[in-house]
N, C-alpha and C positions, 0 to 999 in steps of 0.2 A: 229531549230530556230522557233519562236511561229510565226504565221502568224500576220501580221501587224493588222489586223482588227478584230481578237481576242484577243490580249494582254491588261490585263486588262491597264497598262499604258498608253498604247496608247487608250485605250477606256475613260480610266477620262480623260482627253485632248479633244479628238475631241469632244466628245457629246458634252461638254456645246459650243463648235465653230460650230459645225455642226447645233445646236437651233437657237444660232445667227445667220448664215447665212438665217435662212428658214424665221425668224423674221424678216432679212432685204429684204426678197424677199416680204415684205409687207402683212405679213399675218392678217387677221382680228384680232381685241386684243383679242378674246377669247381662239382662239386657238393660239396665242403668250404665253397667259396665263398658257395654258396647256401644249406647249412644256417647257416652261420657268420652270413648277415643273421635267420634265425629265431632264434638262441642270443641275438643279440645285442639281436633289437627284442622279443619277448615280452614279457621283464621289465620295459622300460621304460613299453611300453603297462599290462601288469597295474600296476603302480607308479602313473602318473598314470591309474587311473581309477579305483585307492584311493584314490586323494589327494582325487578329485572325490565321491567317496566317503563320504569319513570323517566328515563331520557330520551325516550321517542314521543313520549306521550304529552297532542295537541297541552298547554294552559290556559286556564282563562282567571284573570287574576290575581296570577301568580302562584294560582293550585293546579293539581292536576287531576285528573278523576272528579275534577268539579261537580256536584249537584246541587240544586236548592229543590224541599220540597215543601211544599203550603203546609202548614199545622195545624189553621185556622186559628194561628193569633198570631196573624199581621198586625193587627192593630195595636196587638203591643211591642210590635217589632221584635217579632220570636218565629225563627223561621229553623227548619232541619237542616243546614247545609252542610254537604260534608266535601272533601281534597284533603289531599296532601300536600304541601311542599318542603323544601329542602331540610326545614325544621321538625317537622312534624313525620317522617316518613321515615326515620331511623330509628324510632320512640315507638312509631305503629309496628316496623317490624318485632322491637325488643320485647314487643307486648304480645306477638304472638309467640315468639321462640321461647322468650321464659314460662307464658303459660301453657304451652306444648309440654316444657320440662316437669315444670310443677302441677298438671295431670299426670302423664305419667308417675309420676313418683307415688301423688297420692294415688292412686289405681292398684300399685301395690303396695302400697302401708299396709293394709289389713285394717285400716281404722277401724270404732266401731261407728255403726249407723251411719257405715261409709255410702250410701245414696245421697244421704243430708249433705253430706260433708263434700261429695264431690258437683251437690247441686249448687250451693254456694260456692264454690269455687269458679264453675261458670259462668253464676252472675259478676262475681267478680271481675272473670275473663271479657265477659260483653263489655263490661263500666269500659273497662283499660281500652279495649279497643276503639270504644266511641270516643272516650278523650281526645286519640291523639289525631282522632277523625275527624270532628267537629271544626268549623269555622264560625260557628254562633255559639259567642260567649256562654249564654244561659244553657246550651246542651252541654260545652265544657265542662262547668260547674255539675249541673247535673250528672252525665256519665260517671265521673268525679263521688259524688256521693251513691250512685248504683254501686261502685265497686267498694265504696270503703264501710257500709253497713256489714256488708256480710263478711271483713275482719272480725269486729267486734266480737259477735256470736262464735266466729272459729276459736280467737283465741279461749274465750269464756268457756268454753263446751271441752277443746279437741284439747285448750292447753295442757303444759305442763306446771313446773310448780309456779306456785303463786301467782295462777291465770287470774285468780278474780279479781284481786289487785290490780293486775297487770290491765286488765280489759279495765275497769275502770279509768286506770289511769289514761290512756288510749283514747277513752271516750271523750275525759274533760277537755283534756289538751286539744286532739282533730277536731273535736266539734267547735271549739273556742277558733283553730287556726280555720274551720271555714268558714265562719260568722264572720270572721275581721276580714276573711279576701271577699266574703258575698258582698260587704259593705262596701267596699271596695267599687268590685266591680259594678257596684247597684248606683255608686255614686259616679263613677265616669260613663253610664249611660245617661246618667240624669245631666251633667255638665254640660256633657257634650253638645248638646243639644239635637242628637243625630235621633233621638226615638228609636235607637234599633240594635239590638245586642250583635248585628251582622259585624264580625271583625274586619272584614273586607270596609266596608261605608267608611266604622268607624277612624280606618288608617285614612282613606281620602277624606275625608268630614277637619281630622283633626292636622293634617297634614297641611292645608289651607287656611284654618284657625284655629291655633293650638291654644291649648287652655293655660290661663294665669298661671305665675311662675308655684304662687303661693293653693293653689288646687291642686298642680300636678305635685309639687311637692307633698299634702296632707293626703290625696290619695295614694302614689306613692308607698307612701308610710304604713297605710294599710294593707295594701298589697305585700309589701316587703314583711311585715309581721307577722298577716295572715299566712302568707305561701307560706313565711320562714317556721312558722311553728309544723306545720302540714313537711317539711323537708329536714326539720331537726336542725333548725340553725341555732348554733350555744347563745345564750344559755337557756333554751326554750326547748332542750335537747331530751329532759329526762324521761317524757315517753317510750323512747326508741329501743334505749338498748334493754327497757327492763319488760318492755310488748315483745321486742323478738325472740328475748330467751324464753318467755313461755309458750311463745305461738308455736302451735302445728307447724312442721319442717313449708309444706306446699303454702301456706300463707304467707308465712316469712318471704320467702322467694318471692311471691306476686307481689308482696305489700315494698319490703328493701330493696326487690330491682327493678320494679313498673310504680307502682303507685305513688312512692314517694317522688319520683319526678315529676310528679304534677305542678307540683310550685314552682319549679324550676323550669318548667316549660310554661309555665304559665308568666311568669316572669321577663323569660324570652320573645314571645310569642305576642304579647300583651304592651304590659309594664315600661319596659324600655323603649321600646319604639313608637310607643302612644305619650309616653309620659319621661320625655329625657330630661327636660328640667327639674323634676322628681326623683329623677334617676343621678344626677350630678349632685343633687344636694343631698343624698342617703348613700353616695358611694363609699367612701370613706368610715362612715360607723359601718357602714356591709363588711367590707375589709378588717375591719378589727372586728368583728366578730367571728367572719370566719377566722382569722387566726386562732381565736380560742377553741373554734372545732378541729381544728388540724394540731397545735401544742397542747393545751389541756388534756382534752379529750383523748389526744394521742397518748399523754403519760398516765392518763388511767387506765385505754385499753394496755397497753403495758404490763400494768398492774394485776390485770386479771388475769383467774384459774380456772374457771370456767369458760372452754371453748365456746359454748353459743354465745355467753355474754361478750367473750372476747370480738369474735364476727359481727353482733349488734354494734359494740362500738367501735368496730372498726369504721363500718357503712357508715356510721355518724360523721366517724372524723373524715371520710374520703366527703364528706357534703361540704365540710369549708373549702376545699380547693374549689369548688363547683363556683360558691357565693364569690368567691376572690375573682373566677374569671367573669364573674358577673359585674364586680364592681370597679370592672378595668374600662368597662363602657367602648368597646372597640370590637369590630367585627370578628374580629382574630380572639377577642376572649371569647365571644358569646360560640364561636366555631366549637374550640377548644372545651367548652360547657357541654354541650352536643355531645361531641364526641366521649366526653368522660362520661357524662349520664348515661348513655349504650356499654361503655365497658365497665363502669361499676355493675350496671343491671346485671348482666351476667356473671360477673365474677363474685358479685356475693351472694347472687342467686346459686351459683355453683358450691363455694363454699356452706351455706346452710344444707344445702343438697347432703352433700358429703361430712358434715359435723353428726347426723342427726346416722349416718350409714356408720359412722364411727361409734356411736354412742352402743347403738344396736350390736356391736360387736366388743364392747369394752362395758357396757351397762353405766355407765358413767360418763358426763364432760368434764370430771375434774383434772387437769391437766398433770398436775401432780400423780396420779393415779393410772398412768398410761406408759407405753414406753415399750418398743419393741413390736408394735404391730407389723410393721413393711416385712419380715418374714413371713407373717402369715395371710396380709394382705396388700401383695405388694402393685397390683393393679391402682388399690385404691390411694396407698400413700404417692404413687404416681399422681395421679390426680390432683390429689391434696396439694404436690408442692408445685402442680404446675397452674392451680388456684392462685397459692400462695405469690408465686412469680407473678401472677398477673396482678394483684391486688397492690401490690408493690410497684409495679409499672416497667417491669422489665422490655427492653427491645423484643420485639416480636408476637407480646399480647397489646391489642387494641389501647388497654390503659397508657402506656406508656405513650401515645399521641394525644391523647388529652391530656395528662400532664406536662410535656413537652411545649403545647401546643398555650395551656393556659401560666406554663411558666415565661415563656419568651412575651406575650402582651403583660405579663405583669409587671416583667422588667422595664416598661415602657411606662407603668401607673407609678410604681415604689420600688426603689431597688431595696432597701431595708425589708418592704414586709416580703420583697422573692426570697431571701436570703430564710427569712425566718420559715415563711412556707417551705423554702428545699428541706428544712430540715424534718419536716414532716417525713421525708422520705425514709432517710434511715431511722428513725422511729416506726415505719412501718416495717421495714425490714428486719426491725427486731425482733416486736413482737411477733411477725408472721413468720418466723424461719426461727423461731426460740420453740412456738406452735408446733411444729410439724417434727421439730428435732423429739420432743417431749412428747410426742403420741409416737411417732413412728420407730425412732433410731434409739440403739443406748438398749442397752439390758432392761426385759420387763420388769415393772414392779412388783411388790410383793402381791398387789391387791390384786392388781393384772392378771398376773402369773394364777392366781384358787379363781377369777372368773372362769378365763384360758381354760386351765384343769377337769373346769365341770361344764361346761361347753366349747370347745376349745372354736376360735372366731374362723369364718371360711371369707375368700375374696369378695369383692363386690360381684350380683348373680348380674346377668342382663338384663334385665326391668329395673336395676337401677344406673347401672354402665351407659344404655343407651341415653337417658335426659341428661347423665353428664358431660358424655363426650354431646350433645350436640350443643349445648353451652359453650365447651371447651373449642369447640369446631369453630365456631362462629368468632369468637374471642382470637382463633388465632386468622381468621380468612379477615378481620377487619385489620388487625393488627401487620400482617404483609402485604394489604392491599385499601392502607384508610381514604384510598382517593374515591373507593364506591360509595362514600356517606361524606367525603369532604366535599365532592365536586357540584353535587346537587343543593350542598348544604352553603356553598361558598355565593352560590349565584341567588339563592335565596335571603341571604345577608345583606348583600347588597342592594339587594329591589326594598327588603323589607326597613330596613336600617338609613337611607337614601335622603328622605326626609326629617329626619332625625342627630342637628346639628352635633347635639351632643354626643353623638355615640361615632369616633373613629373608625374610617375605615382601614383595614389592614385585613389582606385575604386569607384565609385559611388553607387554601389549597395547597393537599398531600400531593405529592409524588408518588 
């Protein structure tokens, strides 16, 4: 067994909690400053050099980097285990590269009572990392709530307008979606009869004696309602877009491109392949539900004039395509899920990035109110439209294999609801290329023009260049090469999904 305080798992965890704490013993902001780039780069180095990692490395399980550690509550069948596998190890990296980015960025915001502000940001960063760590349910859930407490207080404190509202609303909603997944999950340990939140037992336990049609279906139901509130499935959606235009730019990113895939992995991870019978009889209202986060959702971001709101509800509507490849019950959607969840995380982590750089140089998100910045920063409207590309799903950014990947299994579930999801597409390319024309291109505005005047706006500096291009890096090395998160993730489906009548096999594997 790997000694506890060498295991690179347990090392992306503690460091960013072990910074925070030293931060909250009051240390001068300079050297807050300085721990605060260790909290924030460890995990993402230990991350991608598992990732570089993980096809030599022995399994046991079906994980890699396996460990179980005593907690001393065996007796309630609560033990620390943490691996990787094909599912979990492209989530663990997303979770170190976005929160690499979203340090960085805040490190130079200038916030005030920026200690505070980048102490919680680390606990956040630990929460994210154990999730996608964890092979004991109860630590999932847990990490899961380390990271999503210290939202609340960012947006409440750091927000912008109508945070308190905002953080409110945040509060009823996540706390309601993890009440219904903890009961959830509290209730398939009790069924089970397995005594033990180990996901590992739980797949052999139930894989042998699967639970009544009429159990997996009502847990199920909870799962599916709980995660779906926790990932913004419509119409449970109204937290989202109106938490991320108030939230501080670095929360946004951790929460829109790490945290809200917890139900979504939890979903994968869990739900499906423990509970397909549950999964067959909820697939189809899944389906019509995401439909209304990809058409709805999509003509109201449309709608919007405010860029941040606009990019909150974008992340919304790109969440039905996710649920759709969920409700196709086939290897090739749950692949295709994976891979979207990885390229949204960065891609609208990148665009809040760059919304909030734009704002700082225009004093404004009112989209109306913009126009002709790429002359004076044209670095960043680079950026902006090669966001925009990505979020859209064009060849050559990551996005465009996940939705490729979750269009071809859907075609196999409903040819009617592919046709109606394609059209989410050019919906997205509307709003996001109508975006970038009305900030960037075309004669500045009046208002523009007297900000301009009395400040006139300068490019993006490098403290904030660097967290975007390595979003942007990332976004295009998965995008020309998705077989380095299809190939681990395809054999993983397969061992994981196996037992599991209900869910079709069909491979994922990229070229």
């Amino acid at each position: 067994m790997i000694s506890l305080f060498t295991n690179p798992l347990i090392l992306a965890i503690i460091t960013p909690l072990a910074v925070a704490l030293a931060i909250a013993l009051d240390l001068p902001k300079r050297w807050a400053v300085r721990f605060a780039y260790v909290g924030f780069g460890v995990p993402v180095i230990i991350a991608l050099w598992l990732w570089s990692q993980y096809a030599g490395a022995p399994q046991e399980h079906g994980y890699a980097f396996f460990t179980t550690y005593d907690t001393g509550l065996k007796s309630l069948g609560i033990n620390l285990s943490l691996g990787l596998n094909g599912i979990s190890l492209p989530l663990f990296v997303l979770a170190g590269v976005v929160g690499l980015a979203a340090g960085l960025y805040a490190i130079q915001s200038g916030a005030e009572r920026l200690r505070i502000y980048l102490m919680l940001l680390l606990i956040m960063q630990a929460g994210l990392m154990g999730v996608f760590a964890s092979v004991d349910i109860f630590f999932f859930y847990f990490f899961h709530e380390l990271a999503l407490i210290p939202t609340f207080i960012m947006v409440g404190v750091w927000g912008g307008r109508d945070r308190g509202y905002a953080a409110m609303m945040m509060t009823i909603y996540l706390t309601a979606g993890a009440m219904l997944s903890l009961l959830g999950l509290i209730a398939l340990y009790w069924k089970s009869g397995a005594q033990t939140f180990d996901l590992i037992t739980l797949r052999s336990i139930l894989a042998q004696q699967p639970l009544r049609f009429t159990t997996q279906r009502d847990i199920f139901g909870l799962l599916l309602f709980g995660f779906g509130i926790l990932v913004s499935l419509w119409p449970l959606h109204t937290w989202a877009p109106l938490g991320y235009g108030a939230a501080p730019s670095s929360a946004a990113m951790l929460h829109a491109g790490v945290l809200k895939k917890f139900g979504l992995y939890g979903l994968l991870q869990i739900a499906l392949p423990l509970l397909p019978g549950g999964a067959q009889h909820w697939s189809h209202l899944m389906a019509l539900l995401a439909l209304g986060n990809v058409l709805l959702i999509g003509f109201v971001t449309m709608a919007q004039r405010d860029l941040k709101q606009m990019v909150g509800y974008s992340s919304v509507m790109h969440m039905g395509y996710a649920f759709l490849g969920l409700a196709c019950l086939s290897t090739l959607g749950a692949g295709g899920v994976v891979l979207l969840m990885v390229a949204h995380g960065l891609s609208v982590a990148l665009l809040f990035l760059l919304s909030t750089s734009i704002y700082h140089r225009t004093q404004t998100f009112d989209l109306t109110e913009m126009g002709g910045l790429a002359q004076k920063a044209p670095v960043l409207a680079a950026l902006f439209v090669a966001a925009t590309f990505a979020s859209i799903g064009l060849p050559g950014f990551a996005n465009f294999w996940g939705e490729l990947t979750i269009f071809v299994a859907l075609w196999n579930f409903s040819h009617w609801i592919t046709a109606a999801a394609v059209a989410g597409v050019i919906i997205s390319a509307i709003y996001g290329l109508r975006a970038a024309a009305r900030v960037f291109f075309g004669p500045p505005t009046d208002v523009f023009a007297a900000v301009a005047a009395e400040r006139p706006p300068a490019d993006l500096n490098w403290s904030e260049r660097i967290p975007a291009l390595l979003l942007l890096a990332l976004l295009l090395f998965i995008g020309f090469w998705p077989k380095s998160i299809s190939a681990p993730l395809d054999a993983t489906l397969q061992s994981v999904y196996a037992s599991s009548p209900a869910v079709l096999t069909h491979e994922v594997v990229l070229k």
